[in-house]
VONU-92316 format. One line per field, with one value per atom (N, C-alpha, C, O): residue in one letter; atom name; x, y, z. Coordinates in steps of 0.001 Angstrom, whole numbers. Layout:
N
type: c(a	...)
atom: c(CA	...)
px: c(X	...)
py: c(Y	...)
pz: c(Z	...)
This chain:
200
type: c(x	x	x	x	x	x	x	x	x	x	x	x	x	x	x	x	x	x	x	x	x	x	x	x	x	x	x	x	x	x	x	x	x	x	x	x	x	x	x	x	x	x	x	x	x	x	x	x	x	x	x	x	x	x	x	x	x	x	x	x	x	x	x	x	x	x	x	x	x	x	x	x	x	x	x	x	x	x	x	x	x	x	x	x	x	x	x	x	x	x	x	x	x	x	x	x	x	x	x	x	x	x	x	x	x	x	x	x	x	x	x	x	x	x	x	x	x	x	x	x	x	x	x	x	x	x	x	x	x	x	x	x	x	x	x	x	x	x	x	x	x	x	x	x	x	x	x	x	x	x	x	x	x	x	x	x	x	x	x	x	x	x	x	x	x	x	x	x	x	x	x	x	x	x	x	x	x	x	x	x	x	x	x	x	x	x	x	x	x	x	x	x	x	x	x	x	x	x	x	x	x	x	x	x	x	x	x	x	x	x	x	x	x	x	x	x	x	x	x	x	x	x	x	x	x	x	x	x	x	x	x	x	x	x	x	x	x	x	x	x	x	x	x	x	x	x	x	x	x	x	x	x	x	x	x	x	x	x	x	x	x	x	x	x	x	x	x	x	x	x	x	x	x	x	x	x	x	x	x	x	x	x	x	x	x	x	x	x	x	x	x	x	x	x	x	x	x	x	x	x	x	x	x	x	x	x	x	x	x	x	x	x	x	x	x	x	x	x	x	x	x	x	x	x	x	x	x	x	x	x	x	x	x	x	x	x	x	x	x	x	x	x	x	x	x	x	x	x	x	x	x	x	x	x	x	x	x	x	x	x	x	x	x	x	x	x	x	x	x	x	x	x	x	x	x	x	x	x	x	x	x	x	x	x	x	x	x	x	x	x	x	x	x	x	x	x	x	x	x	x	x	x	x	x	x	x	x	x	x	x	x	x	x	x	x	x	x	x	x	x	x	x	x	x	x	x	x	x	x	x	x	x	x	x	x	x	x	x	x	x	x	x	x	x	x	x	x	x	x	x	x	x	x	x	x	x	x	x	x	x	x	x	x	x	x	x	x	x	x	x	x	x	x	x	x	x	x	x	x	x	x	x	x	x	x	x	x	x	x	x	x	x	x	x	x	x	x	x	x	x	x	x	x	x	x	x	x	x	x	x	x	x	x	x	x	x	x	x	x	x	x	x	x	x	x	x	x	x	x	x	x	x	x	x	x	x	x	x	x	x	x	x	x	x	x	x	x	x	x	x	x	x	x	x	x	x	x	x	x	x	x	x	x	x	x	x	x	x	x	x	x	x	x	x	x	x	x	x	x	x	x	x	x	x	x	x	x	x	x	x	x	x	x	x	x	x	x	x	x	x	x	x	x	x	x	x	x	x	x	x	x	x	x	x	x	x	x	x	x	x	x	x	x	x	x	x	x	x	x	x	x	x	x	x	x	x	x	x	x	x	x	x	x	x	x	x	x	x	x	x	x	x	x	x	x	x	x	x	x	x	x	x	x	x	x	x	x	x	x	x	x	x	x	x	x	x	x	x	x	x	x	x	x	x	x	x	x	x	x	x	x	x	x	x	x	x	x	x	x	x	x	x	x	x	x	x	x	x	x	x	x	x	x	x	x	x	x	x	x	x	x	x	x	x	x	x	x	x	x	x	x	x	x	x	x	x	x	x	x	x	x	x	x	x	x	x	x	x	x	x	x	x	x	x	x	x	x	x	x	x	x	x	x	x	x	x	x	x	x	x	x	x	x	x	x	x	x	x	x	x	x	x	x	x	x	x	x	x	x	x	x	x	x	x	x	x	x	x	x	x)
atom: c(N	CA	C	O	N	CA	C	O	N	CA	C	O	N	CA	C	O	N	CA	C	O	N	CA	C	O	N	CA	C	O	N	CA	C	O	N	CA	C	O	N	CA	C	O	N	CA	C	O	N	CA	C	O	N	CA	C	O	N	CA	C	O	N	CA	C	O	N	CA	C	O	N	CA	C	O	N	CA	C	O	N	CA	C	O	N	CA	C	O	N	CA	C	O	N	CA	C	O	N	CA	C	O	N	CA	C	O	N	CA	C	O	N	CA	C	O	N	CA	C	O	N	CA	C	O	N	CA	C	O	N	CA	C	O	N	CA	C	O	N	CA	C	O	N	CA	C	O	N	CA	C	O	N	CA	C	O	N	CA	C	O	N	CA	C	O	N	CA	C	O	N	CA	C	O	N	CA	C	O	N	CA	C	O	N	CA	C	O	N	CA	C	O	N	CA	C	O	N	CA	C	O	N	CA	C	O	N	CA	C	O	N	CA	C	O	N	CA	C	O	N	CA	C	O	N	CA	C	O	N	CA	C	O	N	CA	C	O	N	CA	C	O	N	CA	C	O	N	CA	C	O	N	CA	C	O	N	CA	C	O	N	CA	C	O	N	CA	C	O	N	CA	C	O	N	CA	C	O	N	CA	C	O	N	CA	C	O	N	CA	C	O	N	CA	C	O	N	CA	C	O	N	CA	C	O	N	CA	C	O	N	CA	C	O	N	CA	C	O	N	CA	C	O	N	CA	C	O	N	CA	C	O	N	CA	C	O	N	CA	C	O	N	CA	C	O	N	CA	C	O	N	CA	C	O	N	CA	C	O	N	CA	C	O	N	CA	C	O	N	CA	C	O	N	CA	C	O	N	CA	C	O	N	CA	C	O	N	CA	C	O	N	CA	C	O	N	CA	C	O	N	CA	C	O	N	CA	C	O	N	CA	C	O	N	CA	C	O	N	CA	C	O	N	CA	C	O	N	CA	C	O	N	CA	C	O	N	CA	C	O	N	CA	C	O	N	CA	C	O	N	CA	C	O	N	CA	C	O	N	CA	C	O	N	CA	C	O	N	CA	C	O	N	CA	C	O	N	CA	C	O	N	CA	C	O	N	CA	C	O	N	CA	C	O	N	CA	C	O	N	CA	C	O	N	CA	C	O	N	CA	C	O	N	CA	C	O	N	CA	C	O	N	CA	C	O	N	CA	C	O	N	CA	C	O	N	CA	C	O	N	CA	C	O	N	CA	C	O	N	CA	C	O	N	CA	C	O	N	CA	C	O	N	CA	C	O	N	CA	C	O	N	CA	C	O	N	CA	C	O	N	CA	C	O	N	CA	C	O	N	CA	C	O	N	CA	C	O	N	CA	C	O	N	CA	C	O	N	CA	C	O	N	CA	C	O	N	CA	C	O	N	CA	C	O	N	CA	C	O	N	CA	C	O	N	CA	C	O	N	CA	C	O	N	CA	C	O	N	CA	C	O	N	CA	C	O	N	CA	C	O	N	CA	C	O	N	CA	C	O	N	CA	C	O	N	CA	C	O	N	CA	C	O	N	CA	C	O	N	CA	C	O	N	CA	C	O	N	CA	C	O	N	CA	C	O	N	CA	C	O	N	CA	C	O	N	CA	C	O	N	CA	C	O	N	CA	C	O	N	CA	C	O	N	CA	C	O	N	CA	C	O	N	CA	C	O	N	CA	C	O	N	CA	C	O	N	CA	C	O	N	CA	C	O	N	CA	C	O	N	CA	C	O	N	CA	C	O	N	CA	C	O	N	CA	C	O	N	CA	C	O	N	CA	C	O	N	CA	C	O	N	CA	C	O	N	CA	C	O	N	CA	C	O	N	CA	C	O	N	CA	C	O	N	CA	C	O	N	CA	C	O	N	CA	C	O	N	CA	C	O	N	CA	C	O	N	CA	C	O	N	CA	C	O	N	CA	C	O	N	CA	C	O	N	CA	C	O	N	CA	C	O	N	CA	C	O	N	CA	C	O	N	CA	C	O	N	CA	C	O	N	CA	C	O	N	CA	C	O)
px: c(824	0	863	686	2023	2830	3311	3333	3866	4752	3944	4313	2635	1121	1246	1404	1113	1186	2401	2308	3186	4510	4236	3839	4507	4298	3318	3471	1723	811	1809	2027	2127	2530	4065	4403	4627	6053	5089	5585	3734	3548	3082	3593	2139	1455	1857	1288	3743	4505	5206	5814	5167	6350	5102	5356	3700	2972	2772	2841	2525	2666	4006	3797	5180	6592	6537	6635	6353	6078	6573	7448	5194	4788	4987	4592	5681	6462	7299	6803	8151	9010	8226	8747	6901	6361	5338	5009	4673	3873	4128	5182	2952	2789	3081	3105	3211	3885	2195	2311	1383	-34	104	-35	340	-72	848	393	2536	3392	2686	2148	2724	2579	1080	1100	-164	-1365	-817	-1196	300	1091	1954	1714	2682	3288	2085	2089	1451	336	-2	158	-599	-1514	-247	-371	1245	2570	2581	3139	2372	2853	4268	4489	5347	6974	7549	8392	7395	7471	7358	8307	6485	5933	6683	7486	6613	7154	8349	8714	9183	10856	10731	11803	9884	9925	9662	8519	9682	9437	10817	10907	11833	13344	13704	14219	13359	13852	13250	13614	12371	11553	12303	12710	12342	13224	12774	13470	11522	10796	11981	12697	12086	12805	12199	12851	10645	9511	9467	9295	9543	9289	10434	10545	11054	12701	12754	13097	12408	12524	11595	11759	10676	9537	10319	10143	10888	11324	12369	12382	13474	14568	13126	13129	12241	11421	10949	11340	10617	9922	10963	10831	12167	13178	13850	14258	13679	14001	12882	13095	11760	10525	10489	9962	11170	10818	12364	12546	13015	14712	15404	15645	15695	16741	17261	16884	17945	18793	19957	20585	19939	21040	20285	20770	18605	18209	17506	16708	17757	17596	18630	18494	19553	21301	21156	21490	20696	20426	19714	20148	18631	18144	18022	17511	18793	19118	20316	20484	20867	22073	22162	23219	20753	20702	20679	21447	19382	19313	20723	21477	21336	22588	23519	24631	22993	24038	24136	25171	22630	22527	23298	24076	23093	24067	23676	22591	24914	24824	24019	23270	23871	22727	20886	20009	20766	19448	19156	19668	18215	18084	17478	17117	17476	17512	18661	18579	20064	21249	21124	21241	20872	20911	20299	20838	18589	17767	18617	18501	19325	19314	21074	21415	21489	22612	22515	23575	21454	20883	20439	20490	19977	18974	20055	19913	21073	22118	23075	23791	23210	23819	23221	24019	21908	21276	21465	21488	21588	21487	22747	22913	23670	25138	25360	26546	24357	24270	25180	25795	25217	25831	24452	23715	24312	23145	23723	23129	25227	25523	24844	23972	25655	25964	24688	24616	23536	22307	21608	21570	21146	21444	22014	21278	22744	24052	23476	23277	23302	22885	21370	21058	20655	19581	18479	17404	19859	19670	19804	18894	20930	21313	20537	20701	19251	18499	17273	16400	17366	15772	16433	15855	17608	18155	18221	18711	18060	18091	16841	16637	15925	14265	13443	12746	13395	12184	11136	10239	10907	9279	9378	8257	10127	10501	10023	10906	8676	8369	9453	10014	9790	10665	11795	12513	12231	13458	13161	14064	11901	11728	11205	11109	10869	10689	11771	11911	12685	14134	14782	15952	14394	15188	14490	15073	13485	12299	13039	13218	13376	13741	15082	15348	15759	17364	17307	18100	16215	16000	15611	16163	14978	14221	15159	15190	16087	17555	18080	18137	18418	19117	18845	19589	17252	16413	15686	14935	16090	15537	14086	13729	13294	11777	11153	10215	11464	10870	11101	10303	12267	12501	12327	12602	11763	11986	10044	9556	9269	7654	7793	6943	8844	8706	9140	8482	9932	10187	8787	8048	8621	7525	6187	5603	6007	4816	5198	4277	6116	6654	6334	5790	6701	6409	4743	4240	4067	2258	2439	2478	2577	2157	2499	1849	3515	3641	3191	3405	2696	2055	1384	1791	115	-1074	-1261	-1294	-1308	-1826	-798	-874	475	1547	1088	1287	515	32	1056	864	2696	3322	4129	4762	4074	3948	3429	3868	2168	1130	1508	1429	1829	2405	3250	3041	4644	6088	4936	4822	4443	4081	3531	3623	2915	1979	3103	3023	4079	4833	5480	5492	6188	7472	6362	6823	5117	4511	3878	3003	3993	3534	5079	5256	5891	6919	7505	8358	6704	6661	5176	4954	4559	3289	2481	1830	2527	1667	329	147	-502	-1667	-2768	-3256	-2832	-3856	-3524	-4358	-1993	-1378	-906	-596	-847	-749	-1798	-2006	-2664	-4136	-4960	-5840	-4276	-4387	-4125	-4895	-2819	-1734	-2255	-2677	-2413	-2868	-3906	-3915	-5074	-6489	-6363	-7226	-5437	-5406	-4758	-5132	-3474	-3244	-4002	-3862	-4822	-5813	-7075	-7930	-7301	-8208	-7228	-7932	-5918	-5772	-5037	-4181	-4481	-3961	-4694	-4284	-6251	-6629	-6399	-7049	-5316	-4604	-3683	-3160	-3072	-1671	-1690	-2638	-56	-232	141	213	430	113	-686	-402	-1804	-3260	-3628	-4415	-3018	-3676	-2842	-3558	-1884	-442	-973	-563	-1598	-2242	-3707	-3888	-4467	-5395	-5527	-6359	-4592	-4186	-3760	-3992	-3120	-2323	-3761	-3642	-4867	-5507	-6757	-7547	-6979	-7750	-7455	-8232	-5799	-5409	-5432	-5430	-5453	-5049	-6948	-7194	-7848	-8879	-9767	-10925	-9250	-9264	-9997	-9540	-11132	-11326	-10552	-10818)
py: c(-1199	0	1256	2277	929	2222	2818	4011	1468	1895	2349	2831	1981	2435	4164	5025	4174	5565	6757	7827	6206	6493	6964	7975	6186	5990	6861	7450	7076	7841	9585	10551	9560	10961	11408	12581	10533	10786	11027	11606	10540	10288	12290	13099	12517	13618	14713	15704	14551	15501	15763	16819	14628	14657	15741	16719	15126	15449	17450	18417	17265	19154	19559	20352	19051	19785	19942	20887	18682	18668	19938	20141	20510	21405	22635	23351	23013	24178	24613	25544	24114	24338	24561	24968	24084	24140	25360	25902	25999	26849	28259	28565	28791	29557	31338	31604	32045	33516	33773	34314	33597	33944	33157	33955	31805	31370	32072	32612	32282	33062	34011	34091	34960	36226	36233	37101	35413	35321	34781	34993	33907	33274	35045	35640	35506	36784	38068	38640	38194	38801	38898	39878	37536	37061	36913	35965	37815	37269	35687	35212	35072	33539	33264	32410	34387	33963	33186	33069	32301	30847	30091	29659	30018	28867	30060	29427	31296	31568	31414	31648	30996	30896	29423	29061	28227	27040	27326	27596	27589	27595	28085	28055	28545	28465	27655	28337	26316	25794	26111	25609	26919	27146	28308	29413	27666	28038	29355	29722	29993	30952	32537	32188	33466	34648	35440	35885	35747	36553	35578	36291	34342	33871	33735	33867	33511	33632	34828	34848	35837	37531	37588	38506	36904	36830	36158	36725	35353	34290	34868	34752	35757	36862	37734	37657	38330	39572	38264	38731	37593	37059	36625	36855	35779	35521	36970	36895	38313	39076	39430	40142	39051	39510	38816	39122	37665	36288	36739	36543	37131	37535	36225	35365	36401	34663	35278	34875	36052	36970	35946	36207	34773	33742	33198	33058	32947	32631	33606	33346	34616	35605	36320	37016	35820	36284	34526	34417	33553	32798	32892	32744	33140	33154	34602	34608	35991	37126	36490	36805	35847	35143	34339	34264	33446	32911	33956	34042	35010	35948	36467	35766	37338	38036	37120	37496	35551	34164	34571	34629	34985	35128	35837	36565	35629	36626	37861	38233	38684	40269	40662	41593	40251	40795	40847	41247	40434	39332	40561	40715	41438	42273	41876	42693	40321	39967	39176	38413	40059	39941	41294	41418	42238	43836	43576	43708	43049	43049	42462	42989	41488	40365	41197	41418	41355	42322	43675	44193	44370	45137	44800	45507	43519	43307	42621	42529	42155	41482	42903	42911	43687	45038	45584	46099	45663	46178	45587	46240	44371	43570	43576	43286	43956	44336	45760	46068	46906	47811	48789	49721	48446	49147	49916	49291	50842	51346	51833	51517	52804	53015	51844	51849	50748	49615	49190	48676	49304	48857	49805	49069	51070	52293	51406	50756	51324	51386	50094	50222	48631	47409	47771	47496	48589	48424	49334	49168	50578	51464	50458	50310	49731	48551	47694	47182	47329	46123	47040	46641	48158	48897	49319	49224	49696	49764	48631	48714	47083	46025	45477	44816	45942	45217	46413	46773	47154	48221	47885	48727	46734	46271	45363	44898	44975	44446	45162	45696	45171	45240	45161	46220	44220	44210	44546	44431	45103	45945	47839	48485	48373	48961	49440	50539	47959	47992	48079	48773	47149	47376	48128	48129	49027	50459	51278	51789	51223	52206	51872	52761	50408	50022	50649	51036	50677	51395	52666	53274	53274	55080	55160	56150	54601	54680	54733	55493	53661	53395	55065	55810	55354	56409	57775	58727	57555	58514	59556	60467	59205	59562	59216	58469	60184	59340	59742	59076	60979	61354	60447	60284	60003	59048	57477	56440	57820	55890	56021	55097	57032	56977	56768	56052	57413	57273	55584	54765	55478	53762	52944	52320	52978	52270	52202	51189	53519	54094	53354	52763	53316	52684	51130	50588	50362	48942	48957	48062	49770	49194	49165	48099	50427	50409	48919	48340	48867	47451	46236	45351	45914	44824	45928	46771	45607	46782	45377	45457	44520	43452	43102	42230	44041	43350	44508	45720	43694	44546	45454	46663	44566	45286	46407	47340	46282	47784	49059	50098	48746	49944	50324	51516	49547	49682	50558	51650	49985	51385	52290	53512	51788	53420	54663	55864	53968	54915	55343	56433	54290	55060	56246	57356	55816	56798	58284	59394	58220	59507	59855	60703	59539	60236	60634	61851	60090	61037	62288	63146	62020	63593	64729	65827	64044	64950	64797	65756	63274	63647	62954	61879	63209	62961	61769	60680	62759	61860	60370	59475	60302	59018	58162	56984	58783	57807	57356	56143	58222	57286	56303	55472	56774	55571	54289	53429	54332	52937	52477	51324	53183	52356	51349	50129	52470	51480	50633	49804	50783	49526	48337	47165	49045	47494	46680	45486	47481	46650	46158	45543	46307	45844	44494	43551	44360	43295	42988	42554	42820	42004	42615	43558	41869	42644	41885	42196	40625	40267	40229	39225	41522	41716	42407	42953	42151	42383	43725	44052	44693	45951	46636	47833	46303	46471	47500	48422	47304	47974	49571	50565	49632	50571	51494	52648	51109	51048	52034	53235	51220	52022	53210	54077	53197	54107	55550	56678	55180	56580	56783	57872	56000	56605	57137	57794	56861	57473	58876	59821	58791	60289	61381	62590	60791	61420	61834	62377	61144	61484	60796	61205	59321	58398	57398	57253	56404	55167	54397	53200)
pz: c(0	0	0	-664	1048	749	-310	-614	-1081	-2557	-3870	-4941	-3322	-4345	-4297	-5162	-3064	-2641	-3196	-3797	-2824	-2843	-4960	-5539	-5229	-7069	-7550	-8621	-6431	-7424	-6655	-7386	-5518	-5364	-6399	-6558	-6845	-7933	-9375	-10341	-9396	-10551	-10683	-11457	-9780	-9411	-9458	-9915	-8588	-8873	-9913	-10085	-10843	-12280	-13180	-13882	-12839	-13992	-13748	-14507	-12373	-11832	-12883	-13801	-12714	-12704	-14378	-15161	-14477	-15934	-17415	-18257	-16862	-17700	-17783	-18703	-16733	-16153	-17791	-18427	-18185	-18978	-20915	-21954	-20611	-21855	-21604	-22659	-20268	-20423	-21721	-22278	-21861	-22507	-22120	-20918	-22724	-22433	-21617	-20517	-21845	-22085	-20265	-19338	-19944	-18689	-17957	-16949	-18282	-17286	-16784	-15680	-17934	-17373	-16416	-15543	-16464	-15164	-14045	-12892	-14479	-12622	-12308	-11258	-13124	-12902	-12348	-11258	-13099	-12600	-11235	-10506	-10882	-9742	-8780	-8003	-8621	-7320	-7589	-6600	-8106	-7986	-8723	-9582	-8061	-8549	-8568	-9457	-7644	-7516	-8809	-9464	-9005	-10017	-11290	-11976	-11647	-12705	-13026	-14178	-12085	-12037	-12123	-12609	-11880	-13020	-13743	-13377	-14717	-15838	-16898	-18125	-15808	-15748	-17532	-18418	-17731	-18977	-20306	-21369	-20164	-21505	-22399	-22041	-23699	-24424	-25399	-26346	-25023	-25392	-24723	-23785	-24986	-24736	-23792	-22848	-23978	-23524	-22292	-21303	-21944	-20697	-19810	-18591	-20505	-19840	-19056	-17874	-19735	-19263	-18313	-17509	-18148	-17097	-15701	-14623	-15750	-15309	-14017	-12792	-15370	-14472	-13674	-12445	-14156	-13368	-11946	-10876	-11848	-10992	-9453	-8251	-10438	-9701	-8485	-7326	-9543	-8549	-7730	-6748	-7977	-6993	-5924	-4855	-6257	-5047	-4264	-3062	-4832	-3922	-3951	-3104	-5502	-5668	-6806	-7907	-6731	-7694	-8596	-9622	-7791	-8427	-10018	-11141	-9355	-10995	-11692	-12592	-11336	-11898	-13049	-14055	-12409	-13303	-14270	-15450	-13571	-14801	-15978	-17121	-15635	-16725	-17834	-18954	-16960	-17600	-18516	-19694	-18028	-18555	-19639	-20265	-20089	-21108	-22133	-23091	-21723	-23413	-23210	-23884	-22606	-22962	-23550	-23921	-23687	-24722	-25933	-26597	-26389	-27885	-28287	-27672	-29815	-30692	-30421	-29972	-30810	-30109	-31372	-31074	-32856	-33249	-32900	-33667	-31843	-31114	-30151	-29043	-30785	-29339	-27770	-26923	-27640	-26814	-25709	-24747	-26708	-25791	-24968	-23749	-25871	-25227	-23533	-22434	-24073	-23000	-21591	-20484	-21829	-20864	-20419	-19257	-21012	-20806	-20358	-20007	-20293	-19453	-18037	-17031	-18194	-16647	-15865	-14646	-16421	-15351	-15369	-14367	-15932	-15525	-14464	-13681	-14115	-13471	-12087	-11043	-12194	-10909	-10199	-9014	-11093	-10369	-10308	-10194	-10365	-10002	-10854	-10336	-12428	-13232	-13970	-14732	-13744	-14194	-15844	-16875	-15787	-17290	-18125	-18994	-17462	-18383	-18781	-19898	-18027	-17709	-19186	-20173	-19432	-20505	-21383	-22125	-21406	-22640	-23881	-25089	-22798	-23014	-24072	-25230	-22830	-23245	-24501	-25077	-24394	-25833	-26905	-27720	-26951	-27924	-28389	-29496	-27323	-27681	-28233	-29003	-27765	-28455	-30402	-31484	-30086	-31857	-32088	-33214	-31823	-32347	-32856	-33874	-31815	-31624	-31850	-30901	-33038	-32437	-32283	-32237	-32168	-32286	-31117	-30911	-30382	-29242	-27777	-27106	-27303	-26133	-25149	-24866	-24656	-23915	-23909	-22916	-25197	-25239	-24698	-24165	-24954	-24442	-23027	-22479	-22625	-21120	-20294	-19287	-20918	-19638	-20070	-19687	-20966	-21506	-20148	-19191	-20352	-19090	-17383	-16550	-17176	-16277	-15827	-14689	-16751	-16770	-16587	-15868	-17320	-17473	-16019	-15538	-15235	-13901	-12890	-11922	-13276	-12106	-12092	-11113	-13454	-13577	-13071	-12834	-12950	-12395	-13341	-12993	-14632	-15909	-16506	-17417	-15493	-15984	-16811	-17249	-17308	-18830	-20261	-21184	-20127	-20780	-20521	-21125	-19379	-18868	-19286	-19936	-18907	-18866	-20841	-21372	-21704	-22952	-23295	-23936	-22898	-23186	-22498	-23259	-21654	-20692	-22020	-22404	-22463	-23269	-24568	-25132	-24982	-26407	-26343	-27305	-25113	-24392	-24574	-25252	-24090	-23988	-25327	-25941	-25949	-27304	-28610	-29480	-28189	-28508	-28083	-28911	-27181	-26099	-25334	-24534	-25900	-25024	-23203	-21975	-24098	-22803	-21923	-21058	-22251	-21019	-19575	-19498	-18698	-17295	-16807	-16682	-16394	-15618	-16720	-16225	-17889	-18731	-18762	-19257	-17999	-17855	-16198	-15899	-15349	-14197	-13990	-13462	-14543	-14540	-15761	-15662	-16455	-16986	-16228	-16481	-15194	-14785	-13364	-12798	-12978	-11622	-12171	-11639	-13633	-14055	-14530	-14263	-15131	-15664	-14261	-14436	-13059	-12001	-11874	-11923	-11766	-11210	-12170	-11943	-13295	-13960	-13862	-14373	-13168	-12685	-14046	-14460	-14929	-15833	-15277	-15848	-14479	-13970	-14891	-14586	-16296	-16613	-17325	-17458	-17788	-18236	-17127	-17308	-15918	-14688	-14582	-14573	-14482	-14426	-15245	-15024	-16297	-17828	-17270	-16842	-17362	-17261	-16098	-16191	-14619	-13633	-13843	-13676	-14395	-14758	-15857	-16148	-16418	-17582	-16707	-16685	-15841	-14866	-14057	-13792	-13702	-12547	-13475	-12837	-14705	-15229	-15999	-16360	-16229	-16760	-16181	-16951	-14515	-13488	-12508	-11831	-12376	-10847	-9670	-8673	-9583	-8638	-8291	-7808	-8446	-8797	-7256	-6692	-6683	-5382	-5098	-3913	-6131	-6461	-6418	-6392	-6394	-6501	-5320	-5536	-4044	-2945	-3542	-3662	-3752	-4104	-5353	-5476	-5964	-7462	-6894	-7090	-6272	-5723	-5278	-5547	-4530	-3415	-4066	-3631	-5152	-5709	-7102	-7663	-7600	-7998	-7379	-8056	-6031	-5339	-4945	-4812	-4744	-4511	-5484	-5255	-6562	-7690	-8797	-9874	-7633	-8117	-8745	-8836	-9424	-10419	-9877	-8743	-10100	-10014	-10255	-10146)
């Protein structure tokens, strides 16, 4: 009876672990969404770019910066024509607290990818370190516009255009986040600054 047992719980857990590595950009980003970092950092082997990059964001949310530099580490593998070396060469700049380098990387991957969301997000991310938010709320804004449905896009959009007092595009981006991650553990933070600001 034990080894019955034993076999359906290996079977239970192989079939959970499984699938980790095959999910979809579409299931990451609702585990990313909804704080479930955990489960987005399995997903560690999937050979997709957009989840990988999810993968580094989550890893640093959960504070395991080790697979976080992993898997920033795979895109910065690619060929330096791949503006998803820039990206990933930006976000492990960042994590060692080279903010130039962080800029520098990530100007590179937005002249590589102009159509690359995420090259203009961790351009926004870098502009933000730097303290450059006119330009980081313009990268952030360049990111929705390209991926209207990426949530935490409309997120830094709306922190970096409040820290330029642009009122009514903070209030944009907020309500677009909470309408397409309304379990995002942001949400109370999110609220809070559009209640002040006047906004539902």
């Amino acid at each position: 009876m034990t080894r019955c047992i034993i076999s359906v719980g290996a079977i239970a857990v192989a079939t959970a672990v499984a699938p980790l590595g095959a999910q979809s950009l579409a299931d990451v980003r609702k585990q990313y969404d909804a704080g479930q970092y955990q489960q987005v950092v399995g997903a560690q082997s999937s050979q997709d770019p957009r989840v990988l990059y999810l993968v580094g964001q989550a890893a640093q949310k959960a504070s395991r910066p080790d697979e976080a530099r992993k898997a920033y580490g795979q895109l910065a593998a690619r060929p330096g024509s791949d503006p998803w070396h820039g990206v990933g060469g930006s976000a492990l700049a960042l994590l060692a607290s080279d903010t130039a380098g962080a800029v520098q990387a990530a100007n590179e991957a937005v002249a590589r990818g102009g159509s690359l969301a995420e090259a203009f997000y961790q351009q926004g991310l870098a502009l933000s370190v730097k303290q450059d938010m006119t330009a980081a709320s313009a990268a952030f804004q360049k990111a929705t516009e390209l991926d209207p449905g990426w949530s935490y896009a409309h997120y830094y959009a709306g922190l970096a255009y409040s820290k330029i007092k642009r009122v009514d595009l903070t209030a944009s981006h907020f309500q677009t986040f909470l309408k397409i991650a309304p379990d995002a553990p942001e949400k109370p933070e999110v609220q809070s600054i559009l209640k002040t600001l006047g906004a539902r």
